[in-house]
C-alpha positions as CSV (number, residue, x, y, z in Angstrom):
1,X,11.4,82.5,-35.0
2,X,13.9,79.1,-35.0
3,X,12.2,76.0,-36.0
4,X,12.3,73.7,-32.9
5,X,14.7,70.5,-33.2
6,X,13.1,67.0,-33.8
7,X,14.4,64.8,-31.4
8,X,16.3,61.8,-32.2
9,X,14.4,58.4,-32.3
10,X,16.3,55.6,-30.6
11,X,15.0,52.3,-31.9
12,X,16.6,50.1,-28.7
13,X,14.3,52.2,-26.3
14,X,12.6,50.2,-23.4
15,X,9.7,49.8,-24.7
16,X,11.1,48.4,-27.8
17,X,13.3,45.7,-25.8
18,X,9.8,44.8,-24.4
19,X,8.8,43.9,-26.8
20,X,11.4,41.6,-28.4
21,X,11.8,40.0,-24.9
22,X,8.2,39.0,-25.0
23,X,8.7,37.8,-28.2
24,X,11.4,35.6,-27.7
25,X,10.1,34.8,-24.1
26,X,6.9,33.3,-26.2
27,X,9.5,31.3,-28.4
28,X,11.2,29.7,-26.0
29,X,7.4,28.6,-24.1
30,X,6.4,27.0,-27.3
31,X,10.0,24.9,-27.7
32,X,9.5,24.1,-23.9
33,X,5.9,22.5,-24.2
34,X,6.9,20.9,-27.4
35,X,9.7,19.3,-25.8
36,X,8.0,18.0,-23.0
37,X,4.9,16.5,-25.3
38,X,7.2,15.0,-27.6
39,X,8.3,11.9,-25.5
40,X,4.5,11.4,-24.9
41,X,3.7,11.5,-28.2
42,X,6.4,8.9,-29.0
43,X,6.0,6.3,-26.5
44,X,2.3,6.1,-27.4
45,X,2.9,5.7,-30.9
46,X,5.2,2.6,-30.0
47,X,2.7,1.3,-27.9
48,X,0.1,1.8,-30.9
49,X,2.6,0.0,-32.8
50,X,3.4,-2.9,-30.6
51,X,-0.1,-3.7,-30.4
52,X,-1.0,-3.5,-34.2
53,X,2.1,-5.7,-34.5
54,X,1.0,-8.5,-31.7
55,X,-2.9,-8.3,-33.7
56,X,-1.1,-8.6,-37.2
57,X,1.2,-11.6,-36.4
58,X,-2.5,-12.7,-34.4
59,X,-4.2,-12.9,-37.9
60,X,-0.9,-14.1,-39.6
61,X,-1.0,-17.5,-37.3
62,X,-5.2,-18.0,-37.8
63,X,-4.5,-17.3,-41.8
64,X,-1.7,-20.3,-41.3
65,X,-4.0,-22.6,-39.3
66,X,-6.6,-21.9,-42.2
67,X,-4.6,-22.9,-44.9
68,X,-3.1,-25.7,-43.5
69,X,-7.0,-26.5,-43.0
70,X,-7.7,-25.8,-46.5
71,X,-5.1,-27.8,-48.0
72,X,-5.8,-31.1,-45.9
73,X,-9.5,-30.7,-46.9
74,X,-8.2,-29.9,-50.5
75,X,-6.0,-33.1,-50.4
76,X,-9.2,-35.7,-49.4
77,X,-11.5,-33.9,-52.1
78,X,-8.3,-34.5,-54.6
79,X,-8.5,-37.8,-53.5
80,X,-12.3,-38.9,-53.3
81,X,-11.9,-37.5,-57.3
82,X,-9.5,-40.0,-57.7
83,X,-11.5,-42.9,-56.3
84,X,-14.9,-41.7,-58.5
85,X,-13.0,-41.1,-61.6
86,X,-11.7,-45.0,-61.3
87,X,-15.3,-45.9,-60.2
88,X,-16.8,-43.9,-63.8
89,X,-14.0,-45.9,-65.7
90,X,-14.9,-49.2,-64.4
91,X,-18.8,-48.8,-64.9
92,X,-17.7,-46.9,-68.6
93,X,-15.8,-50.4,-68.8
94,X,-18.9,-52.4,-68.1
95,X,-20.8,-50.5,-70.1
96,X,-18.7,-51.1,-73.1
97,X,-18.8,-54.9,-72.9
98,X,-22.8,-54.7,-72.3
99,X,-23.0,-52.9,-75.4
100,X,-20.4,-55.2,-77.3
101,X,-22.6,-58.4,-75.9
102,X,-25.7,-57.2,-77.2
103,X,-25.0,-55.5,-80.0
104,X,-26.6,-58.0,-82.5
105,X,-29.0,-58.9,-80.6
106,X,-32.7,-58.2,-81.2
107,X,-34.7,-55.3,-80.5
108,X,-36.1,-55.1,-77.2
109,X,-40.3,-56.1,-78.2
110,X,-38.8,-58.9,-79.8
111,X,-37.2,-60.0,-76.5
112,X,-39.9,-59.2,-74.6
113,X,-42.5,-61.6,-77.1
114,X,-39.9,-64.6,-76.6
115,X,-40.1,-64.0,-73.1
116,X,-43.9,-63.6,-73.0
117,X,-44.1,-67.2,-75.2
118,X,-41.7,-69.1,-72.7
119,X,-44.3,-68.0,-69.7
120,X,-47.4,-69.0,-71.5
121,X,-46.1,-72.2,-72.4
122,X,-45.1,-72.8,-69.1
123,X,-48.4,-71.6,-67.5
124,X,-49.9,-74.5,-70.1
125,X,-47.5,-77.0,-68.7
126,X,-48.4,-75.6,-64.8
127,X,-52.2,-76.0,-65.6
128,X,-52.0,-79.3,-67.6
129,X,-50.1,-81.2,-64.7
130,X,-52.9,-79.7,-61.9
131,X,-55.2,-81.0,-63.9
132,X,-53.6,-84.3,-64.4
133,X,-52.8,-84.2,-60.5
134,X,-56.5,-84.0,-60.2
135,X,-57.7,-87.2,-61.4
136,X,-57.7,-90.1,-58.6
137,X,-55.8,-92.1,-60.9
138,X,-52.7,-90.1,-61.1
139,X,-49.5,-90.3,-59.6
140,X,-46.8,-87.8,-60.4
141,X,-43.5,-89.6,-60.9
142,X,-40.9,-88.8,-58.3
143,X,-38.3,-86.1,-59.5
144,X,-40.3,-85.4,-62.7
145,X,-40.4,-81.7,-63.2
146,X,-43.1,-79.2,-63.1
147,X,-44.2,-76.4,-65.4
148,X,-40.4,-77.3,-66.9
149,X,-38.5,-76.9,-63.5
150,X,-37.5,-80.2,-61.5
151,X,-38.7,-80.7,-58.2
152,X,-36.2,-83.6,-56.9
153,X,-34.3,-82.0,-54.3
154,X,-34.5,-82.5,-50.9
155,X,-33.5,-78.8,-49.5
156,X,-34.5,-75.4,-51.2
157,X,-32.6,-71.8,-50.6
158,X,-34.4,-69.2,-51.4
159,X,-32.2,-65.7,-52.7
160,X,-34.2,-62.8,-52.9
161,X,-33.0,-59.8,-54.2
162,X,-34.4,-57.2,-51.6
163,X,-33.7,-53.7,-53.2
164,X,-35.7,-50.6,-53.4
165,X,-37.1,-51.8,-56.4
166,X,-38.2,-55.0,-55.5
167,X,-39.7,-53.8,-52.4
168,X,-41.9,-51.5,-53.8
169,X,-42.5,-52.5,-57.1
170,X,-42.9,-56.8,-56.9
171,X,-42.7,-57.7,-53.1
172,X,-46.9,-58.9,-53.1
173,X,-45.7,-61.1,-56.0
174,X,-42.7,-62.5,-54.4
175,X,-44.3,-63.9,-51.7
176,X,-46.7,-65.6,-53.5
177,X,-44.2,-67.1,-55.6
178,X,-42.6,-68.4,-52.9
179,X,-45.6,-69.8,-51.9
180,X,-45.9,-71.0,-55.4
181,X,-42.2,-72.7,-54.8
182,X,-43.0,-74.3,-51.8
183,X,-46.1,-76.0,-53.0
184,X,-44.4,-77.8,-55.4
185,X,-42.3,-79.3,-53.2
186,X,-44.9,-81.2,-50.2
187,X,-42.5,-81.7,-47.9
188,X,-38.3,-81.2,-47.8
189,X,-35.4,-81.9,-45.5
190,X,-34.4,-78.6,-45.1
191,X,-35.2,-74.7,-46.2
192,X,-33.1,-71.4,-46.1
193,X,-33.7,-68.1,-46.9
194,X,-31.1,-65.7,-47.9
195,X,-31.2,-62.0,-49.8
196,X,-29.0,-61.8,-52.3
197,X,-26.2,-60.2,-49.9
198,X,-25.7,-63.7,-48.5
199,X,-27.7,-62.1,-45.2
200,X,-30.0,-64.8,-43.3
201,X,-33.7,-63.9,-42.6
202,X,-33.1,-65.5,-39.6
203,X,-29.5,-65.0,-38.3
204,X,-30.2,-68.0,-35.5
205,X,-30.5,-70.1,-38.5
206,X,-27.3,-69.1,-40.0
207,X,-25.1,-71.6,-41.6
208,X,-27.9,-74.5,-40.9
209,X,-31.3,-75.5,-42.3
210,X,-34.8,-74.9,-41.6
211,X,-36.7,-78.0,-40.4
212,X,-39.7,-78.3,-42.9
213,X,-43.3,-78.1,-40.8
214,X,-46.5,-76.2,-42.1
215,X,-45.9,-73.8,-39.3
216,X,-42.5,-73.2,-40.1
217,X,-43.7,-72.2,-44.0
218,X,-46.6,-69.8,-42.5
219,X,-43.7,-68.3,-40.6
220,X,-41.5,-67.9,-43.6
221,X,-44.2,-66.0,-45.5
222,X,-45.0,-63.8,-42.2
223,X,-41.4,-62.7,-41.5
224,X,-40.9,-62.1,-45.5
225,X,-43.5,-59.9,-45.8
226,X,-41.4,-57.2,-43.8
227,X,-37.9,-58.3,-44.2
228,X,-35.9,-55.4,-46.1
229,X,-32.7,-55.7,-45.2
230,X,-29.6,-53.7,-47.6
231,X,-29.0,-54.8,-50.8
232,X,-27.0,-53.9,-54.0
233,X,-29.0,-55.4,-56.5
234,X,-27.1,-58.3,-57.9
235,X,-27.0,-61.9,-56.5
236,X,-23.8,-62.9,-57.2
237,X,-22.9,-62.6,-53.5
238,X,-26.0,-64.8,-52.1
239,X,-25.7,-67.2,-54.5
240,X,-22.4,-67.8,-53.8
241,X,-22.7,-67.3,-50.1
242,X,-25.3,-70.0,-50.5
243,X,-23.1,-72.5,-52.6
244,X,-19.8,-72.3,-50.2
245,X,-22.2,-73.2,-47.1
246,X,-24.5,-75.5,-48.1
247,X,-23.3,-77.9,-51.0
248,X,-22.6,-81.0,-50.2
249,X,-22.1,-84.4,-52.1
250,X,-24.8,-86.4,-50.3
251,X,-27.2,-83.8,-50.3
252,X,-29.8,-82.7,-53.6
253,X,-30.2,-78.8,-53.1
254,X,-31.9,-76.2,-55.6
255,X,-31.3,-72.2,-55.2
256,X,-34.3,-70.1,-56.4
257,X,-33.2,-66.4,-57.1
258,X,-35.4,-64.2,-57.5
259,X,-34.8,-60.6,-58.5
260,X,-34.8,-57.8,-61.2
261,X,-31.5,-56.4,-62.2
262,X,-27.9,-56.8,-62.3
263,X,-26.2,-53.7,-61.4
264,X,-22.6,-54.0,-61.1
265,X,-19.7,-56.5,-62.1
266,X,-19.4,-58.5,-65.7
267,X,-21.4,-61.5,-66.4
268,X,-18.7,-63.8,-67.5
269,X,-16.7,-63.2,-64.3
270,X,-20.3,-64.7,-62.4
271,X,-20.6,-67.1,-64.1
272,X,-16.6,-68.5,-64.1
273,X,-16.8,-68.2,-60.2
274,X,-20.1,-69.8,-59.6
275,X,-18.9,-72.8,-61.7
276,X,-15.7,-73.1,-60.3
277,X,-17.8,-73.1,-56.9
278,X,-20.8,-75.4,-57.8
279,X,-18.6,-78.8,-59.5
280,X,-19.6,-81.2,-61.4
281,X,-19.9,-84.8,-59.5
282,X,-18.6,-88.0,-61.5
283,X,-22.0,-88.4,-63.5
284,X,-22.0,-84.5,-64.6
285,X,-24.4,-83.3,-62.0
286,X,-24.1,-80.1,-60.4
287,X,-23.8,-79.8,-56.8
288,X,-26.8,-77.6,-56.7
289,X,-29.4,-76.6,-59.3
290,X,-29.6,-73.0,-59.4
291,X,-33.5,-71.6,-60.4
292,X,-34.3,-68.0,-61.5
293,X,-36.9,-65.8,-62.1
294,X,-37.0,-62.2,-63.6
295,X,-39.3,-59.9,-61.9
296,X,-40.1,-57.1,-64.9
297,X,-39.4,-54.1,-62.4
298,X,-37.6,-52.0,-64.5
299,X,-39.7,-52.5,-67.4
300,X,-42.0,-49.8,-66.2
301,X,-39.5,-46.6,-66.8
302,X,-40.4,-46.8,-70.5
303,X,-37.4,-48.5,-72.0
304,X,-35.9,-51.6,-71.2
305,X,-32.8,-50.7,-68.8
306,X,-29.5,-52.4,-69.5
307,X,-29.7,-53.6,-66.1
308,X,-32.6,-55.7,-66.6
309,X,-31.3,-57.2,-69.4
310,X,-27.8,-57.9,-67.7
311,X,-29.9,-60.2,-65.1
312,X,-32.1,-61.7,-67.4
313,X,-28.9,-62.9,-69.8
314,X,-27.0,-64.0,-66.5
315,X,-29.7,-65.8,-64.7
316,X,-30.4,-67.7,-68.2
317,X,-26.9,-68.6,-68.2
318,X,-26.4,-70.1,-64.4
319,X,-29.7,-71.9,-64.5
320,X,-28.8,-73.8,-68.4
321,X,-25.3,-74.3,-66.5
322,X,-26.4,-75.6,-63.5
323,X,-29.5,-77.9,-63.8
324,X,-32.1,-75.1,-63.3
325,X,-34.4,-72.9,-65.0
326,X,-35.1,-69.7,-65.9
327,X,-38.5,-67.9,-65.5
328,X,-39.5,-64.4,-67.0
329,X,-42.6,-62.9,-65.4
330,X,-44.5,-60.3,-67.9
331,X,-46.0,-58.2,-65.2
332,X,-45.3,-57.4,-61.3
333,X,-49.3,-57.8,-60.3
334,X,-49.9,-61.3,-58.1
């Protein structure tokens, strides 16, 4: 028996070519739908692009406007240093010559006794002339002084330091010293008040004086009693507001100041422009006398403040320059 033949095996049969047409047929798909997706997937990448690029530039202009923002508010800041560092030199300046002025002088109870002994002895000299004024017999001679200060002018300014300070701590005793003031002086041609800005308490009045009348007074004390208007603590300006206005040659005026503290500026400059602004007439007189009284304000914080002292050594000085005299008061209760 004959084996039987294998038949040979043709490897490119149909089925075979199916196959590897299907294949490539699948191939060809796939490149097909790729290149059809790819301009899709393109064109919205650029418009992803353009739009991230208008949003960056966007923020690039705000982070501009910003800084140049920044730098303008930087600039000012830079600048307001500047003007407080000058201000810090200054008062360090100030400070300096207060220290350098006072340096030998004596400790602050000792200060305070002397200034306790000159009120005493003028409260005696106060009480001795009422009681002398008291006696039927007795006539006060015209233009002698009282309690050490001399009552022979004609018109009266009154410069009245109205800071915080004052206002809260004194102002009850101010008025009743200016009652005091205008006691002593029965009847005048003429009265002004002024705070130590150079500001009027009444602005109709400003630049001319107050006609004298009990009424008028009573007003005075009523309008007083709630006039606060801003201050800086120093009377430099009032008093010579006051001066430049009202001094005259035919006229005898006296300035009472009345206030606590000296805050800013150097004594020796006050007192060079106040007497190159109140002259001496041909028999050595001033043009006005210049009064002062220290309300102890700041003497309640527990040590005595530089301030305080400032005014008391300035207002000593302009009232022994110019005719006057100088008061220190040893508490703020009326």
């Amino acid at each position: 028996m004959s084996r039987r033949e294998r038949r040979p095996v043709d490897i490119f049969n149909l089925s075979f070519l199916d196959v590897v047409s299907c294949g490539f047929g699948a191939i060809i798909l796939l490149l097909v739908i790729v290149k059809v997706a790819e301009p899709r997937v393109i064109e919205q990448l650029a418009v992803d692009l353009s739009g991230l690029i208008l949003r960056l530039e966007q923020e690039l202009f705000t982070i501009r406007g910003d800084t140049v923002v920044l730098n303008r508010d930087l600039t000012e800041r830079q600048e307001q240093l500047s003007v407080q560092r000058e201000k810090l030199a200054r008062l360090k300046g100030d400070l300096s010559s207060v220290r350098g002025q006072y340096q030998a002088s004596k400790n602050n109870s000792e200060a305070q006794t002397v200034i306790e002994k000159q009120l005493a002895s003028a409260r005696q000299e106060l009480s001795d002339e009422v009681k002398n004024m008291a006696g039927a017999s007795y006539r006060r001679p015209k233009g002698s002084p009282i309690g050490g200060i001399p009552v022979d002018s004609e018109y009266i300014i009154f410069i009245i330091d109205t800071s915080g300070s004052m206002v809260q701590g004194a102002w009850p005793l101010v008025l009743q010293k200016v009652r005091e003031v205008l006691s002593i002086y029965p009847r005048v041609k003429g009265i002004q008040v002024m705070n130590d800005m150079g500001d009027y308490m009444y602005s109709q009045y400003a630049g001319k004086w107050i006609t004298d009348t009990p009424a008028r007074r009573k007003a005075i004390i009523a309008r007083l009693a709630g006039w606060v208007p801003f201050s800086n603590s120093s009377p430099v300006e009032g008093i010579e507001a006051a001066i430049r206005r009202f001094h005259t040659q035919n006229k005898r005026i006296s300035l009472y100041v009345f206030g606590d503290d000296f805050a800013s500026g150097t004594i020796q400059s006050v007192v060079d422009t106040v007497e190159r602004l109140n002259r001496s007439n041909r028999s050595g007189q001033r043009r006005v006398r210049i009064h002062t009284v220290g309300f102890p304000v700041q003497f309640g914080f527990g040590k005595l403040p530089v301030s305080a002292v400032r005014y008391a050594a300035l207002m000593r000085k302009l009232a022994e320059e110019n005719g006057g005299s100088f008061v220190g008061l040893n508490n703020t209760r009326p």
